[in-house]
C-alpha positions in Angstrom: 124.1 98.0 134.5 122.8 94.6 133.1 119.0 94.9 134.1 116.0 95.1 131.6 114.9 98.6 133.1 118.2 100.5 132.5 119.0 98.7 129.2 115.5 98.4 127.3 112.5 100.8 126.8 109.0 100.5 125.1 107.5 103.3 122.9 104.2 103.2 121.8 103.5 103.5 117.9 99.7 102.6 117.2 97.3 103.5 120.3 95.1 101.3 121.9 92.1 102.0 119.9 88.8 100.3 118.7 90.0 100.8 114.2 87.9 100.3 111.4 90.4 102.4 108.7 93.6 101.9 107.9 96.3 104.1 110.1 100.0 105.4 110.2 101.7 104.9 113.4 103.9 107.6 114.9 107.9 107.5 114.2 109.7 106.0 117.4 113.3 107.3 117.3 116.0 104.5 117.9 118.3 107.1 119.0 115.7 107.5 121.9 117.2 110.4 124.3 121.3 109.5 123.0 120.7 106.0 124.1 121.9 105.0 120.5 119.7 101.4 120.2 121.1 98.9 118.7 118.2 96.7 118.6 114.3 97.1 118.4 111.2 94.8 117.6 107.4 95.7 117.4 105.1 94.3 119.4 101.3 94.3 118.5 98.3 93.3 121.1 95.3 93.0 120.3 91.8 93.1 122.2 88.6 91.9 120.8 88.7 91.7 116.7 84.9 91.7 115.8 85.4 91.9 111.8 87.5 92.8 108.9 91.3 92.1 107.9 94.0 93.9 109.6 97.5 93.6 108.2 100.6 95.1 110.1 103.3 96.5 107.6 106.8 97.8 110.0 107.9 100.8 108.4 111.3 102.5 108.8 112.8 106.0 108.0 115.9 107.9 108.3 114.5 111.4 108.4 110.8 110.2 110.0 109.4 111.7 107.4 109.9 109.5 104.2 108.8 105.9 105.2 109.3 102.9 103.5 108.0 99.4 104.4 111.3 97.0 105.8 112.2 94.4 103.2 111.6 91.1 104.6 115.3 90.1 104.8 115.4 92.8 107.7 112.8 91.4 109.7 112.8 88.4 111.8 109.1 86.7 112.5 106.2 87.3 110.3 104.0 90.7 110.3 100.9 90.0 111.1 97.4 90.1 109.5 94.4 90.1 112.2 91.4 89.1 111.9 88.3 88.1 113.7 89.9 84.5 115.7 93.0 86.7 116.7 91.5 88.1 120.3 93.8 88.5 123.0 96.9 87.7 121.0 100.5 89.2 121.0 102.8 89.2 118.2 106.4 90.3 118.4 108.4 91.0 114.9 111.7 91.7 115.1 113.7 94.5 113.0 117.3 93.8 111.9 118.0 97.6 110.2 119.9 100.4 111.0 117.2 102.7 110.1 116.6 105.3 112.8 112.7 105.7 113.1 110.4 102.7 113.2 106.6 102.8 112.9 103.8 100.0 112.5 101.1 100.9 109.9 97.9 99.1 109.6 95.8 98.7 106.3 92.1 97.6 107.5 89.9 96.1 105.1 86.1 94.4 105.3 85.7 96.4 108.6 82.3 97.5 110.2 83.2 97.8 113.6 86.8 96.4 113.1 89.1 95.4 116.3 90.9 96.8 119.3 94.9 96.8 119.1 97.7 98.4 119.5 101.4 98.4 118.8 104.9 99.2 120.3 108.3 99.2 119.4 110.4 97.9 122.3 114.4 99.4 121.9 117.0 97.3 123.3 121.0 96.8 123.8 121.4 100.6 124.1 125.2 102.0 123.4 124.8 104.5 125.7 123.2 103.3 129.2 121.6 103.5 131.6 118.7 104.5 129.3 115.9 107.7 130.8 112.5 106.0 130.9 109.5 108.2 129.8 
């Protein structure tokens, strides 16, 4: 099958929350269900950023336990740092490592009622499809 719903799935890392402190994202498991990904990226959204600094760090693991941030050469775009004119913005970054579990993690500084935003991991070019959507 060559369509987007049977060969791509999103996974939510960060929840949509108002954040004034820094946070860990939950792991998202590339093997996802035996669907083997080969490819993933991390898409933040935000809402309404009232204050503070914001910066995105993509973390990966091979155990989702021990997580390390992803050196640069493995990502493609920039990770991004939010802040107060960034309302209503996507950003994708994508992840070039074989590491099995992803996560964003966000370090907040400066913040007195911070922003709203989220991020997910979106898994793509499974090995073994049609992938099982939650």
């Amino acid at each position: 099958m060559r369509d987007a719903y049977a060969n791509v799935s999103v996974r939510e890392t960060l929840a949509i929350v108002a954040r004034t402190a820094s946070a860990n994202g939950t792991g998202v498991d590339r093997v996802g269900g035996g669907a083997m990904y080969q490819d993933a990226a991390i898409i933040v959204h935000t809402g309404t950023i009232t204050d503070g600094t914001h910066a995105i760090d993509v973390q990966e693991s091979d155990d989702n336990t021990t997580f390390t941030s992803v050196a640069a050469a493995e990502l493609q775009g920039t990770e991004p740092s939010i802040g107060a004119a960034d309302d209503n913005k996507m950003y994708v970054v994508g992840y070039k490592g074989t590491k099995r579990y992803l996560r964003a993690v966000v370090t907040a500084s400066g913040t007195t009622s911070g922003g709203i935003y989220g991020a997910s991991v979106l898994l793509a070019n499974p090995r073994n499809a049609p992938v099982v959507q939650p």
